[in-house]
Backbone bond lengths (Angstrom), bond angles and torsions (degrees), N, CA, C in turn:
res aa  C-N    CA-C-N  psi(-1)  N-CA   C-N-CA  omega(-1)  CA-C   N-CA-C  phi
1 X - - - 1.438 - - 1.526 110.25 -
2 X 1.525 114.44 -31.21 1.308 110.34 -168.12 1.787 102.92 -91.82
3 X 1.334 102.17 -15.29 1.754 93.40 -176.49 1.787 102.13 -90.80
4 X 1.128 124.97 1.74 1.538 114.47 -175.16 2.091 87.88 -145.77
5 X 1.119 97.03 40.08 1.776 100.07 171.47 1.440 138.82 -3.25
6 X 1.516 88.21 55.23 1.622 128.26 -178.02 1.617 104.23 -82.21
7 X 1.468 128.39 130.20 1.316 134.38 151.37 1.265 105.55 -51.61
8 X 1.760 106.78 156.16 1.614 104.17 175.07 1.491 116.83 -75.51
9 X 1.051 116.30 -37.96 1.589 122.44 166.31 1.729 91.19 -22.76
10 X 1.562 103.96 -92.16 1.333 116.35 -152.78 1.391 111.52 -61.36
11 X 1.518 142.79 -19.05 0.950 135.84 162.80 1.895 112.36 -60.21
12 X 1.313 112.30 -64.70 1.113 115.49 140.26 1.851 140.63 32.49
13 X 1.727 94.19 -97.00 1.448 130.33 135.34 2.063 125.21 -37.22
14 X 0.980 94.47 -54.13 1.260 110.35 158.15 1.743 126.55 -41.76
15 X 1.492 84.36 -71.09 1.476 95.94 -170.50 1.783 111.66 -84.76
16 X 1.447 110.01 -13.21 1.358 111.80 170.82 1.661 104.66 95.08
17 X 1.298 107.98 35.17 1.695 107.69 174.45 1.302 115.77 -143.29
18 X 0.826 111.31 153.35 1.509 130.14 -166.52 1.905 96.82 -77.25
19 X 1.060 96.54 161.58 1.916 113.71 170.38 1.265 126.28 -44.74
20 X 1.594 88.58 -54.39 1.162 102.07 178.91 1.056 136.29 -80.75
21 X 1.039 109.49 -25.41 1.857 121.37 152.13 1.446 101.40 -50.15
22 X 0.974 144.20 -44.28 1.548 121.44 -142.51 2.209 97.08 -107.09
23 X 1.498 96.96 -11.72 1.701 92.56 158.63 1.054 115.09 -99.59
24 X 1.386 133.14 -8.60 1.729 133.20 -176.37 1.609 93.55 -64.90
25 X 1.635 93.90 135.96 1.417 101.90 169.65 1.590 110.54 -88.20
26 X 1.306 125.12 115.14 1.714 114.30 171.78 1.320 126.03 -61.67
27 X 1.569 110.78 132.23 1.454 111.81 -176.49 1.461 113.63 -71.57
28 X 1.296 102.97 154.76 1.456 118.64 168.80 1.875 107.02 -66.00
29 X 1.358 112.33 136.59 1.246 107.84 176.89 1.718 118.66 -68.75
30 X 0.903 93.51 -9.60 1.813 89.16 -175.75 1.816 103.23 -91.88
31 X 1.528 90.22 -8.92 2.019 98.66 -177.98 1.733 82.41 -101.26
32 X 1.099 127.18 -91.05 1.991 106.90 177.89 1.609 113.68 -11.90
33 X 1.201 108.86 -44.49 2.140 97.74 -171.15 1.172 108.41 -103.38
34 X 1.587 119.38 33.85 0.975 123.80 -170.04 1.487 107.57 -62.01
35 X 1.403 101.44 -64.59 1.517 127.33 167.31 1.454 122.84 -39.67
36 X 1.623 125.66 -45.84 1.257 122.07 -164.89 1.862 96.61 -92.94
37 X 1.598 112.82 -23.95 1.655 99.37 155.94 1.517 118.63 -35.00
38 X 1.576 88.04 -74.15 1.579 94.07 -162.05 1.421 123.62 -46.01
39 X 1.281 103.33 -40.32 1.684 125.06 179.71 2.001 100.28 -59.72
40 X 0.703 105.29 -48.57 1.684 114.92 168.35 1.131 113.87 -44.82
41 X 1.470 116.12 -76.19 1.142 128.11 159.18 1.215 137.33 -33.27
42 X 1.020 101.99 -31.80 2.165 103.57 168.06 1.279 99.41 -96.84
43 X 1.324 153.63 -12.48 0.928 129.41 143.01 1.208 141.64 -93.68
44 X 1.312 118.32 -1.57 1.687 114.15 135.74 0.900 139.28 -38.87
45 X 1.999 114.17 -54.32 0.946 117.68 165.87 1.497 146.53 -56.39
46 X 1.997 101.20 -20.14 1.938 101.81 163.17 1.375 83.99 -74.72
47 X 1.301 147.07 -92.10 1.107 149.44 -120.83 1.580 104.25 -113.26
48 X 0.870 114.89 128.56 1.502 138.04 -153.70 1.666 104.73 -103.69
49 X 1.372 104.66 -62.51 1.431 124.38 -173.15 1.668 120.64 -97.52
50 X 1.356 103.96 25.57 1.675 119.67 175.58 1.344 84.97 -92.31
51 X 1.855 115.22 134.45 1.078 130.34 148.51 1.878 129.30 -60.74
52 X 0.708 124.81 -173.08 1.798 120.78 -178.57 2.072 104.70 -67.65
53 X 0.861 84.84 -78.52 2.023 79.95 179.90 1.478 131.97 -30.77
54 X 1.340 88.45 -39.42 1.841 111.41 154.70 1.117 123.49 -37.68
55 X 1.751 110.08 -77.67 1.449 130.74 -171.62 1.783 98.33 -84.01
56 X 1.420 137.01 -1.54 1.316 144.71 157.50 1.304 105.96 -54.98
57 X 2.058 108.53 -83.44 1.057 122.72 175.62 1.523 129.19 -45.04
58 X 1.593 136.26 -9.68 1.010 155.21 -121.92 1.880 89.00 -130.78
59 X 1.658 101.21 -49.35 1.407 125.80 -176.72 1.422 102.33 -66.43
60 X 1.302 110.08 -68.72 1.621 108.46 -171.14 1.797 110.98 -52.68
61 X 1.640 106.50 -44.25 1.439 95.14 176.48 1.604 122.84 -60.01
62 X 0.728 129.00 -51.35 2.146 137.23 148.29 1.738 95.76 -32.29
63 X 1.406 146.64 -11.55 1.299 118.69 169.16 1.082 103.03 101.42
64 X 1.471 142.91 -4.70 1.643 122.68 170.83 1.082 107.72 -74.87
65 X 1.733 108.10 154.09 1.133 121.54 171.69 1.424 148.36 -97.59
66 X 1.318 86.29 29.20 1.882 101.81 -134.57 1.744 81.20 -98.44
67 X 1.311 108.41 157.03 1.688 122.99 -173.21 1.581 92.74 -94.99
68 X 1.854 105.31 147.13 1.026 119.86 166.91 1.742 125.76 -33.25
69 X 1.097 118.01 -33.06 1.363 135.83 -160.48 1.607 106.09 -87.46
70 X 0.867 118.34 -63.76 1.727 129.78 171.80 1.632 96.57 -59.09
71 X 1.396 122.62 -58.10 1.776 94.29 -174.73 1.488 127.18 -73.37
72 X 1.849 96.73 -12.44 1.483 109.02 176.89 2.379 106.90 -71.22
73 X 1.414 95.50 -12.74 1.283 111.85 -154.52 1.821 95.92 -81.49
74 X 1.480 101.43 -33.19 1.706 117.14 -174.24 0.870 99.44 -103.44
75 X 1.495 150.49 -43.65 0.978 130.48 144.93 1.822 145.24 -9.90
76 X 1.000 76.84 -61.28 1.721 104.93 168.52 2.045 113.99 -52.38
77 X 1.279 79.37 -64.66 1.978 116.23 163.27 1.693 113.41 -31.38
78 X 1.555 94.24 -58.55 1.423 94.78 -174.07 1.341 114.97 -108.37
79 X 2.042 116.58 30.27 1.414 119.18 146.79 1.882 99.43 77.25
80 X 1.308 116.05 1.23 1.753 97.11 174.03 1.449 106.47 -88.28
81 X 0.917 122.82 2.84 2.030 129.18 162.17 1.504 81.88 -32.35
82 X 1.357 135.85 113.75 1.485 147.53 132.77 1.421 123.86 -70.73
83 X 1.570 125.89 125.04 1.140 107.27 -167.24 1.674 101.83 -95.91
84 X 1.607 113.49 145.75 1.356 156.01 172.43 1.712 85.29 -30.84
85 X 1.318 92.91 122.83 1.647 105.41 157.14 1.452 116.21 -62.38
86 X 1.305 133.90 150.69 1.412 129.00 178.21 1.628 91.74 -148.85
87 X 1.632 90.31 143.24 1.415 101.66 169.51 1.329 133.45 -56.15
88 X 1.122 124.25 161.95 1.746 92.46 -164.88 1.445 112.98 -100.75
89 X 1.091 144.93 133.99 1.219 161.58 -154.02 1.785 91.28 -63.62
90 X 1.744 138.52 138.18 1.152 126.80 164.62 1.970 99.52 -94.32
91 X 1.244 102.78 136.01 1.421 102.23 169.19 1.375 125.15 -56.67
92 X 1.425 112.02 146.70 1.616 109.92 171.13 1.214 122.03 -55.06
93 X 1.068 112.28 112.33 1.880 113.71 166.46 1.960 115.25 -90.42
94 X 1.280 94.53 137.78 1.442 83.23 174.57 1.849 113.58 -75.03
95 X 0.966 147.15 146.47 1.152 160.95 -160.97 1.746 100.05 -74.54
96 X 1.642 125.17 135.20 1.144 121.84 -154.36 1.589 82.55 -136.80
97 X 1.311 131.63 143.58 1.474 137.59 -138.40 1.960 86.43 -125.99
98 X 1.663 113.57 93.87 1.355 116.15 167.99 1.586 112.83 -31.21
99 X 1.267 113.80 119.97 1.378 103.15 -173.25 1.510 81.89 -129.50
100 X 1.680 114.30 126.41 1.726 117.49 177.87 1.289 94.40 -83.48
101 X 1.202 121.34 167.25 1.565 163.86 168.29 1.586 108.48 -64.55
102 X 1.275 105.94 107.25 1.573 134.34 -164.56 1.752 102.97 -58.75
103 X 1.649 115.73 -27.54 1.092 118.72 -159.77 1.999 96.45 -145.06
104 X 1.752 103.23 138.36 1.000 108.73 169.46 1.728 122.48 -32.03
105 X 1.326 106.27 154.55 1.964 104.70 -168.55 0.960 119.98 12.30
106 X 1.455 110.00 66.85 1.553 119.63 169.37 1.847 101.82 -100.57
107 X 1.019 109.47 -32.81 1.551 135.11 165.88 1.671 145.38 -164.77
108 X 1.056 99.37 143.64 1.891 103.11 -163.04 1.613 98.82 -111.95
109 X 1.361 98.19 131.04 1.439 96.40 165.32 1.502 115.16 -111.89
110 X 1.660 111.77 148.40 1.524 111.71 -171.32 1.783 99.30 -110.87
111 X 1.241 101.27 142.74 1.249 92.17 159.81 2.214 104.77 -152.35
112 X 1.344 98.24 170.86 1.475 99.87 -177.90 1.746 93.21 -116.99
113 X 1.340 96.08 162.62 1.960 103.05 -179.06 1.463 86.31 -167.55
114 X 1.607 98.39 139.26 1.717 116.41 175.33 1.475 104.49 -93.97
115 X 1.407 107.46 -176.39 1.510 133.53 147.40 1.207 118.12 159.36
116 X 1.502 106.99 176.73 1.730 116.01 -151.51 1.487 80.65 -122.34
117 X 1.751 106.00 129.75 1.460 110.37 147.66 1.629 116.30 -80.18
118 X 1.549 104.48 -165.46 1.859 106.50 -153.48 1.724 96.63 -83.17
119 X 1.312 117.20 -5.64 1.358 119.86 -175.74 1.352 112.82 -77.75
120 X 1.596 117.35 -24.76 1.613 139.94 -161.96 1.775 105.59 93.12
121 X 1.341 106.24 -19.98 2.000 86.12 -176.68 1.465 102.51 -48.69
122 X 1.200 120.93 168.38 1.288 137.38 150.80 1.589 125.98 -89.95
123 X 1.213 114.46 175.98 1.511 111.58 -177.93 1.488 108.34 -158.77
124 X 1.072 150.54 131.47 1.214 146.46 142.15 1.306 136.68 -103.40
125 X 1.743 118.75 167.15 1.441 112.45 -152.60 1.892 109.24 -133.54
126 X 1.133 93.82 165.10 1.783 86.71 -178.60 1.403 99.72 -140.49
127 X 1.085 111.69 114.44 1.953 120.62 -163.28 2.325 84.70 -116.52
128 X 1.596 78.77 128.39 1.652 84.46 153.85 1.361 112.23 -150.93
129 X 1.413 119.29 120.81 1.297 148.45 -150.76 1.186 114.98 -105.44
130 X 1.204 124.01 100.05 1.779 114.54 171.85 1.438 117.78 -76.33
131 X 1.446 103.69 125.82 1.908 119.24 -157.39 1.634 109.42 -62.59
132 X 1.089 106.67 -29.34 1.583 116.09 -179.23 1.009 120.22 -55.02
133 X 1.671 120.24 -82.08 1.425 132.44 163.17 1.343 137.96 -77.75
134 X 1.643 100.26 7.25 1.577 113.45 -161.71 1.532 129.30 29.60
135 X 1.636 99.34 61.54 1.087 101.73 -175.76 1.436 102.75 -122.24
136 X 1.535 105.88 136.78 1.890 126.31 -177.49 1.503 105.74 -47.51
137 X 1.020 114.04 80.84 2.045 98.37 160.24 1.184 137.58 -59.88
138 X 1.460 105.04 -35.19 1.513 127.76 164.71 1.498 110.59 -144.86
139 X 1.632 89.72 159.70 1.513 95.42 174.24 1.680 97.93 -163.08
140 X 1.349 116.35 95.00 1.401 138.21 -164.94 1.889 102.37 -81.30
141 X 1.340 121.86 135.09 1.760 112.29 166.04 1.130 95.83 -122.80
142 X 1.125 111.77 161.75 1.509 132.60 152.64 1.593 100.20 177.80
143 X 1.703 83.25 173.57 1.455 109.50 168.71 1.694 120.25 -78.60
144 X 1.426 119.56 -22.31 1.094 130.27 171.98 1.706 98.10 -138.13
145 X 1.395 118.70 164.81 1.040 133.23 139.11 1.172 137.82 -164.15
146 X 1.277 82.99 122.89 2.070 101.38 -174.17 1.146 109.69 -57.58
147 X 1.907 105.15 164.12 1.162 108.03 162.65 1.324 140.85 -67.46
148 X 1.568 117.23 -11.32 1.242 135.89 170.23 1.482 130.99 -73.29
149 X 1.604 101.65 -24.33 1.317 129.22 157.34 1.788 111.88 -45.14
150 X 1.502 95.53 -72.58 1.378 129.20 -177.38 1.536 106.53 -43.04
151 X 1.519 108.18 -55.71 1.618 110.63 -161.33 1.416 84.29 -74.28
152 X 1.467 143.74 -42.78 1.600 118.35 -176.53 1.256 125.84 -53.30
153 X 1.508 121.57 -54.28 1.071 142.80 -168.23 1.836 91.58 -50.97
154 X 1.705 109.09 -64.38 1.458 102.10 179.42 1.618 123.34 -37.31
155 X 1.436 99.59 -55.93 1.534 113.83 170.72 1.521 110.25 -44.35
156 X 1.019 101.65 -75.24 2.270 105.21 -177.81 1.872 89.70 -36.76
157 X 1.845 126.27 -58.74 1.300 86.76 -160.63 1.387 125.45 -59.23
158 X 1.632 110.09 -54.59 1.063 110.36 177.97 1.724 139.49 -47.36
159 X 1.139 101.60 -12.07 1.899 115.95 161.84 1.341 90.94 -64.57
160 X 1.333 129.87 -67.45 1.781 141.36 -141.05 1.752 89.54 -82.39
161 X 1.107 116.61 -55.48 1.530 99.00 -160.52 1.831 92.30 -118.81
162 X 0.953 144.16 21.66 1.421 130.45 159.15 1.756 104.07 83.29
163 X 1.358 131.90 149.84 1.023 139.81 -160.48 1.802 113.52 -77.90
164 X 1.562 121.86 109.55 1.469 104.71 172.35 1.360 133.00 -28.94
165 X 1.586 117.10 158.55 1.162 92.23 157.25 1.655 114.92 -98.99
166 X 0.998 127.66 11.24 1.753 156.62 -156.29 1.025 116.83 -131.18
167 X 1.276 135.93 129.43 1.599 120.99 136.25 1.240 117.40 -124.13
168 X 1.477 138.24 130.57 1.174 127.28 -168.04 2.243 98.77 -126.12
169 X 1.250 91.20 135.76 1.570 100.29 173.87 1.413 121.37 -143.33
170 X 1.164 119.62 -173.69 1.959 103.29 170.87 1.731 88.29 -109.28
171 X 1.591 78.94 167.63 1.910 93.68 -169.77 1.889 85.47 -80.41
172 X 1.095 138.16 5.49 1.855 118.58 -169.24 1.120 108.76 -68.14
173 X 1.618 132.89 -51.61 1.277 128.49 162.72 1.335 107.01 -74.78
174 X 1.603 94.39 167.32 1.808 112.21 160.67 1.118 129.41 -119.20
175 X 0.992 116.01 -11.09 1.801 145.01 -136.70 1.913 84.60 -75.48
176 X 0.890 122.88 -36.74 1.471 102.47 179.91 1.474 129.10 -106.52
177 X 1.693 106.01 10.19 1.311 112.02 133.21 1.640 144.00 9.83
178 X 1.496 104.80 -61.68 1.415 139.06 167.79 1.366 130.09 -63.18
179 X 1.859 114.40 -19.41 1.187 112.61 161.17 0.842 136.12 -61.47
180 X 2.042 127.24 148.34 1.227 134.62 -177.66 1.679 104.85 -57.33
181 X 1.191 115.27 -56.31 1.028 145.49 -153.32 1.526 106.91 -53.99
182 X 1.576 110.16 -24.53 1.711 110.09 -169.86 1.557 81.70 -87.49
183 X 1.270 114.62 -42.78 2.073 112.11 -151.64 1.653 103.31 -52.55
C-alpha cells in the first residue's frame, strides 16, 4: 500500500478482501489447535492404546466438529501415530535335507489331511507313517477327531510296533499336542 500509495479500503477492493481481514491478527497454529490438543489429550489419556479413528470417532460422539483431516493433522503433531502391529517375520532357516530312518521304527511321521465328500460333509484323516519303509501304520477317519481318539490310536501303535525313537510332524495343527507319548 505504501509503495503504490493506495488507501486500505482501495487496496483492499483490489485485492478482493474485506477490512477486516487485513487488521485480523492471524493465529499461531499451536493457538488454533489449541482446542483439538486438549480434546486429544483427554482422550489419550483414558485410553492409551486407541489408534486415531478411535480417539476421532470418540471426538465426534462428545460433539466436536472438527474434520477428520485437521485432527488427523494434530494428531500426527503430537507424535501418538502408533505404529501397526505386524506379524512377525519367521527367520531364515537354512533348508535341512529329510533324511528317513535307515531301519524299521526308527521314526513315524504324523500328519492330518481334510476333504469334502459329494454331499459337502467334510471328513478328516490321521496318517502315521514309518520314515524308513514308508509304510502306513495308521490311518484314522472321521468327521471329527478328538484328542482321545488320537492318544489311543498312539497307544495301540506303540503296544504293536514299540515306541519311536522320532516323531516328526508340521507345527499347522496341534491337536496332538496332548500325547503321552511326546512327554
Amino acid at each position: 500500500m505504501t509503495e503504490h500509495s493506495l488507501s486500505i479500503l482501495r487496496a483492499c477492493r483490489a485485492a478482493g478482501l474485506l477490512r477486516a481481514a487485513y487488521y485480523k491478527v492471524p493465529l499461531q497454529p499451536m493457538e488454533r489447535d489449541a482446542e483439538v490438543t486438549d480434546a486429544l489429550n483427554g482422550v489419550v489419556e483414558r485410553n492409551g492404546r486407541w489408534g486415531f479413528w478411535k480417539c476421532f470417532d470418540r471426538l465426534r460422539l462428545d460433539g466436536r466438529p472438527w474434520n477428520h483431516k485437521r485432527v488427523w493433522r494434530v494428531y500426527c503433531e503430537l507424535g501418538l501415530n502408533i505404529r501397526r502391529r505386524m506379524n512377525r517375520r519367521i527367520p531364515n532357516r537354512e533348508p535341512v535335507p529329510l533324511a528317513a530312518g535307515s531301519y524299521v521304527n526308527q521314526g513315524w511321521a504324523l500328519d492330518f489331511m481334510n476333504d469334502v465328500l459329494y454331499d459337502g460333509r467334510r471328513f478328516r484323516t490321521f496318517n502315521v507313517i514309518d520314515e524308513a519303509d514308508r509304510e502306513a501304520l495308521t490311518i484314522q477317519v472321521g468327521q471329527s477327531l478328538p484328542a482321545s481318539m488320537l492318544i489311543r490310536t498312539m497307544d495301540r501303535l506303540v503296544d504293536w510296533y514299540g515306541p519311536p525313537l522320532s516323531i516328526r510332524m508340521d507345527n499347522r495343527d496341534r491337536t496332538v499336542c496332548g500325547l503321552r507319548l511326546l512327554c
